[in-house]
C-alpha positions in Angstrom: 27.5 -40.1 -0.3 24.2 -41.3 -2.4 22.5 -39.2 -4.7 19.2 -37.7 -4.5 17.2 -36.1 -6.8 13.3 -35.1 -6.6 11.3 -32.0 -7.9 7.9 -30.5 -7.6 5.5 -29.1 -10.5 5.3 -24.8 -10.3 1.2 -25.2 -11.1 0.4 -22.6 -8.0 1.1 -22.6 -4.4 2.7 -25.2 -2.0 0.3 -26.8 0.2 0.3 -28.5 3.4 0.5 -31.9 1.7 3.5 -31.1 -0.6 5.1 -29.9 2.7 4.3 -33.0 4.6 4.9 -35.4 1.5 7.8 -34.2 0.0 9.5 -31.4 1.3 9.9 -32.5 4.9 11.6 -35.8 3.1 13.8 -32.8 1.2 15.0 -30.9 4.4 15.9 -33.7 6.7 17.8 -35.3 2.9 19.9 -32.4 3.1 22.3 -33.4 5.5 22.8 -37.0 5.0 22.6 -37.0 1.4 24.5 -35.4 -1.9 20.8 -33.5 -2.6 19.4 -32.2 -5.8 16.0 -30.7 -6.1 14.5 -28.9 -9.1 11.3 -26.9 -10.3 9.5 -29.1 -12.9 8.4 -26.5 -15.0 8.6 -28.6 -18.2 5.9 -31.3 -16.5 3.4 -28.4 -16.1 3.5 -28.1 -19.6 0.8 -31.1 -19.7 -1.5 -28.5 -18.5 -1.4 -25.9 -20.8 -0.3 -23.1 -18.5 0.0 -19.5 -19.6 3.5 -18.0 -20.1 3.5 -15.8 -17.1 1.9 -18.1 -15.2 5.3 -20.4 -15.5 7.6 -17.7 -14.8 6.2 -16.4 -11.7 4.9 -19.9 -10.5 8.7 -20.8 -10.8 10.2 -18.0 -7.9 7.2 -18.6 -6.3 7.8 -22.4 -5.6 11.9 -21.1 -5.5 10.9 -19.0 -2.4 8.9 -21.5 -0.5 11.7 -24.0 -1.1 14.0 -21.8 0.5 11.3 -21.0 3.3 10.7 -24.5 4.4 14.2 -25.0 5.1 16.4 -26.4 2.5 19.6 -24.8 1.6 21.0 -23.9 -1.9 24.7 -24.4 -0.2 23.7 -28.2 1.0 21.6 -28.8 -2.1 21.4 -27.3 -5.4 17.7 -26.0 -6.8 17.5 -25.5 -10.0 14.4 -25.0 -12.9 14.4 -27.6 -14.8 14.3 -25.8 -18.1 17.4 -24.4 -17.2 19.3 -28.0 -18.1 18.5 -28.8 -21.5 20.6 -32.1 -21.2 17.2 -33.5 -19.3 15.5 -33.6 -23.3 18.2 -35.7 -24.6 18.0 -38.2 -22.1 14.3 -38.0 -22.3 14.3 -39.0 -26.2 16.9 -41.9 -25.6 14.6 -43.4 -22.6 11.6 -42.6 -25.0 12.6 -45.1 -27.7 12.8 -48.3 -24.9 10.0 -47.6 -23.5 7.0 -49.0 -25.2 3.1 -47.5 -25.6 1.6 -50.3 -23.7 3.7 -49.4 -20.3 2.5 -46.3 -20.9 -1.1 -46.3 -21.1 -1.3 -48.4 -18.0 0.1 -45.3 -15.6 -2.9 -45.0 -13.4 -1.7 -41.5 -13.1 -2.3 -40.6 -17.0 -5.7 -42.6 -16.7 -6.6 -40.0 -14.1 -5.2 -36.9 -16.0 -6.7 -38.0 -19.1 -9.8 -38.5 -17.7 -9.8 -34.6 -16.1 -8.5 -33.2 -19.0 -10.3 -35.0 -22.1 -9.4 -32.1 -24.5 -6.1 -32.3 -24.0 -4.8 -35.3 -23.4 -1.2 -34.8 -25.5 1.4 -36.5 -25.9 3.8 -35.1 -22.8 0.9 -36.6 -20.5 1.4 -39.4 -22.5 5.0 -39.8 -21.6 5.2 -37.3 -18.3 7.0 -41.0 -16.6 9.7 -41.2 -18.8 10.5 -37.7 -18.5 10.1 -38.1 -14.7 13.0 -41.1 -15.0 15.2 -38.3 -17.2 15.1 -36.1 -14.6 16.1 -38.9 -11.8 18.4 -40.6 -13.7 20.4 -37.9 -15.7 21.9 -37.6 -12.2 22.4 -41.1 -11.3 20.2 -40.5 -8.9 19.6 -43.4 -6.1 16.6 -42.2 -3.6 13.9 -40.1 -4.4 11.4 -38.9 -2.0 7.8 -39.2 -3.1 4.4 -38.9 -2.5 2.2 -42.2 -3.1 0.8 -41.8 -5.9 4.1 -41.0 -7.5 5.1 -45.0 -6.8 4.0 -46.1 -10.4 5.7 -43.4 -11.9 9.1 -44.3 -9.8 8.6 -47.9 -10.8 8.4 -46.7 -14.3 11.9 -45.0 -13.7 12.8 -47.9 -12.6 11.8 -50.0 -15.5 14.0 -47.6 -17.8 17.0 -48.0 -15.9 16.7 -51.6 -15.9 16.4 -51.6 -20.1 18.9 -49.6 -20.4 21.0 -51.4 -18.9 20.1 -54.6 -20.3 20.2 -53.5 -23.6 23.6 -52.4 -23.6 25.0 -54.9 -21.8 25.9 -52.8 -19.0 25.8 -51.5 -15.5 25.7 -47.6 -15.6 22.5 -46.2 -14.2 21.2 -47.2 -10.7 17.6 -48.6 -10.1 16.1 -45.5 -8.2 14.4 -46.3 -5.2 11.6 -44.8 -3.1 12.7 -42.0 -0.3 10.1 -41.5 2.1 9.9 -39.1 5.4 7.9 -41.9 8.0 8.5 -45.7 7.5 5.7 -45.1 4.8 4.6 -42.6 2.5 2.8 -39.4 3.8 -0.3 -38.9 2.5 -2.3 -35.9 3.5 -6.0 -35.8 3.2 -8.1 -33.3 1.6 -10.7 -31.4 3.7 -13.4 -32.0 1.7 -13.3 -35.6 2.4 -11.6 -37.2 -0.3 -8.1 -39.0 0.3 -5.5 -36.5 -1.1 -5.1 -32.7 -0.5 -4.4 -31.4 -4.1 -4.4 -28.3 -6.1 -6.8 -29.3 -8.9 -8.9 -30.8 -6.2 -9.0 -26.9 -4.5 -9.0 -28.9 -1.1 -5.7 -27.5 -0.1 -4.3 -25.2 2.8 -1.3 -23.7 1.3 1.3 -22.3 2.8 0.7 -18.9 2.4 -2.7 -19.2 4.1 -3.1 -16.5 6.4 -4.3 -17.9 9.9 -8.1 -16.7 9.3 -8.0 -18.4 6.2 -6.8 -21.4 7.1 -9.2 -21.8 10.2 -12.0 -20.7 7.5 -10.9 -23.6 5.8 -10.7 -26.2 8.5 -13.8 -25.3 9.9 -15.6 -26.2 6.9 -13.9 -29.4 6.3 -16.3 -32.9 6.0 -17.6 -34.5 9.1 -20.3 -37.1 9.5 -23.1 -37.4 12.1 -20.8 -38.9 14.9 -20.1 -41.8 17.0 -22.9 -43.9 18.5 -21.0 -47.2 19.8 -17.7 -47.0 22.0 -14.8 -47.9 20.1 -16.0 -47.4 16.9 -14.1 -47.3 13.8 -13.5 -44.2 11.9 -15.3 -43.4 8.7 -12.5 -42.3 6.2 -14.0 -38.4 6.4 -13.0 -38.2 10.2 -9.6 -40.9 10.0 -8.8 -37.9 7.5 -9.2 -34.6 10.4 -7.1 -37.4 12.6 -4.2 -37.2 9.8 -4.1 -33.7 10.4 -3.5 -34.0 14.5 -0.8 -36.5 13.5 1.1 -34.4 11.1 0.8 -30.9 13.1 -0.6 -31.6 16.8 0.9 -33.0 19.5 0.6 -37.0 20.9 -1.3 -35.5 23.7 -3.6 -33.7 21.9 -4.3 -36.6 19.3 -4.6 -39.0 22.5 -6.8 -36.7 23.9 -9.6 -36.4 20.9 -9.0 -40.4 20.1 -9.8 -41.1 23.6 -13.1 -38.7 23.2 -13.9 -40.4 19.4 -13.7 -43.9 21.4 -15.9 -42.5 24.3 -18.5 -41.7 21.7 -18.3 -38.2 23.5 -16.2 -36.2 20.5 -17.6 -32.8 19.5 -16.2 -32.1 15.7 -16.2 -28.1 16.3 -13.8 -28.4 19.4 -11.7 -30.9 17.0 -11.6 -28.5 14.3 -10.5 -25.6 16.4 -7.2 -27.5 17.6 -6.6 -28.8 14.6 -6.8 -25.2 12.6 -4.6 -23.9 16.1 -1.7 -26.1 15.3 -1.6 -26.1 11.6 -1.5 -22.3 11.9 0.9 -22.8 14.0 2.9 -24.8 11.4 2.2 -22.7 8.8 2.8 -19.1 10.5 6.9 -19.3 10.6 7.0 -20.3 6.8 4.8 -17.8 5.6 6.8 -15.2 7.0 9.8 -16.5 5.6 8.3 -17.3 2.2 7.2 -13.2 2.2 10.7 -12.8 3.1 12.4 -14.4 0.2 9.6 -13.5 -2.3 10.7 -9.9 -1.8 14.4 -10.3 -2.9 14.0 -11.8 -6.8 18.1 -11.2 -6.9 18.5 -13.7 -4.2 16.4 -15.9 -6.6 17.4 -15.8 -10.2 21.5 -16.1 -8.2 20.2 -19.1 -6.4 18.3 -20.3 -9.1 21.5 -20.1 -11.7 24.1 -21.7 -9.2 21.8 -24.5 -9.3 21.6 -25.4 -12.8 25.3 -25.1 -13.0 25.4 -27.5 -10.9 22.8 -29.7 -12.3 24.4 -29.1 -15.7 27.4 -30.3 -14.7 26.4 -33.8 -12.9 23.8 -33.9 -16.4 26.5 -33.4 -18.7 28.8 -36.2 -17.2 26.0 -38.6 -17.9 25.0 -37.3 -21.2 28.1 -38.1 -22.4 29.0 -41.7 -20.7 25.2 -42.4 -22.3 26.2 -41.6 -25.8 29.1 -43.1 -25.6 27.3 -46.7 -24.7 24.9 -46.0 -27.4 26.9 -45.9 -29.4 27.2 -41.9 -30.7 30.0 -40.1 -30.9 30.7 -37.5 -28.0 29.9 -33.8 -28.9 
């Protein structure tokens, strides 16, 4: 069975794009794959986040992972601070990977530019702890959201060194995992091309109904068709992303036929889009208050899977020191 491994940062809430671009890839993985998915609590250490603010963010993100549908029993979830093996691997990978490789992740151009005060040194190398994470496990898929592709090529690009220079064949080239025949990649509804937290474009999944329709109601729209058959500006393309992900085919047919008539009224749109992602959203949200409520269930689930991550760490920790050239501890 081939081994999976992905995680998500604990910097707040799960939104309706983690959901769609990652955890969807997680729960249908499950099944077909020997799973592994963590809480990265060590990459939101980039951001400077205060001490409580990991520790509940952590069963937060924990509880929604259990409410979207993915199973400790098929797949172990662990924190990732709980498996201090990930920091050893992270320093070997650190010294073959060089400065240059670095700087040119467009994702630490973009955090860097955000953050201009603090733009430390775990930004700096936030890849090549990324590829300790995959790789400690051997891992061979990863599901990911797009603009996590550089990163996983980066991951990629350690394995590969690795192996070459040590003359061997040990850790796998991790490859891209995605839900659809292509990455998912939800919009944002004020317009821009991703839904994120730092963006605060996001509908999360604890989003009570009114809140979420609040939200959708407000999203960006332009003047509207005047020709027939017209080609959608990215602002409305983006509201169509959402009838694809939570609507129906009749219901997207339906509003593409009115966008290609010219005849399309945006509130009417917005109405059936904020319908069916409540819809979407309402069944998790109960769950999610569900398993937020039982913190027992959580640290036990929690523990199990770091033993387990631990374990699959440990056995590569010490074929990886071995190669090295170290002696085993």
């Amino acid at each position: 069975m081939e081994k999976v491994v992905s995680g998500i940062r604990p910097t707040g809430f799960l939104h309706l794009g983690n959901y769609f671009g990652a955890v969807k890839s997680f729960i249908e993985m499950q099944n077909d794959y020997d799973s592994m998915f963590f809480i990265a609590d060590w990459h939101s250490l980039t951001t400077s986040p205060k001490p409580e603010d990991i520790q509940n963010s952590a069963r937060v993100i924990l509880a929604e992972y259990l409410a979207c549908g993915i199973d400790p029993n098929k797949a172990p979830i662990y924190v990732q601070s709980d498996v201090k093996e990930t920091l050893e691997l992270y320093l070997y990978l650190n010294m073959n990977t060089y400065i240059g490789e670095l700087g040119r992740v467009t994702t630490f151009k973009e955090k860097a530019r955000k953050q201009p005060d603090n733009v430390n040194a775990g930004l700096f190398t936030y890849p090549t702890l990324m590829a300790a994470d995959i790789l400690q496990h051997r891992a061979v898929k990863v599901p990911v959201g797009k603009d996590q592709e550089q990163n996983m090529e980066m991951a990629r690009k350690c394995a590969r060194r690795f192996n070459n220079i040590y003359g061997v064949d040990f850790f796998p080239e991790p490859q891209n995992f995605y839900f659809n025949a292509k990455a998912v990649k939800v919009p944002g509804l004020d317009g821009s091309g991703k839904m994120g937290k730092s963006e605060g474009n996001c509908i999360y999944l604890h989003d009570d109904d009114k809140t979420i329709t609040k939200k959708v109601m407000k999203a960006v729209t332009d003047s509207g068709p005047t020709e027939l058959n017209s080609e959608k500006p990215q602002v409305i393309e983006n509201l169509f992303t959402f009838l694809q992900i939570c609507s129906t085919q009749d219901t997207y047919d339906y509003f593409n036929e009115q966008w290609n008539n010219a005849t399309i009224r945006y509130g009417e749109l917005k109405k059936q889009i904020a319908q069916d992602i409540c819809a979407t959203v309402a069944p998790i949200r109960e769950r999610i208050t569900e398993f937020s409520s039982n913190k027992e269930l959580l640290d036990k689930i929690a523990k199990q899977g770091a033993d387990a991550a631990r374990e699959s760490a440990s056995a590569t920790l010490k074929e990886v020191r071995k190669i090295i050239g170290f002696r085993s501890l």
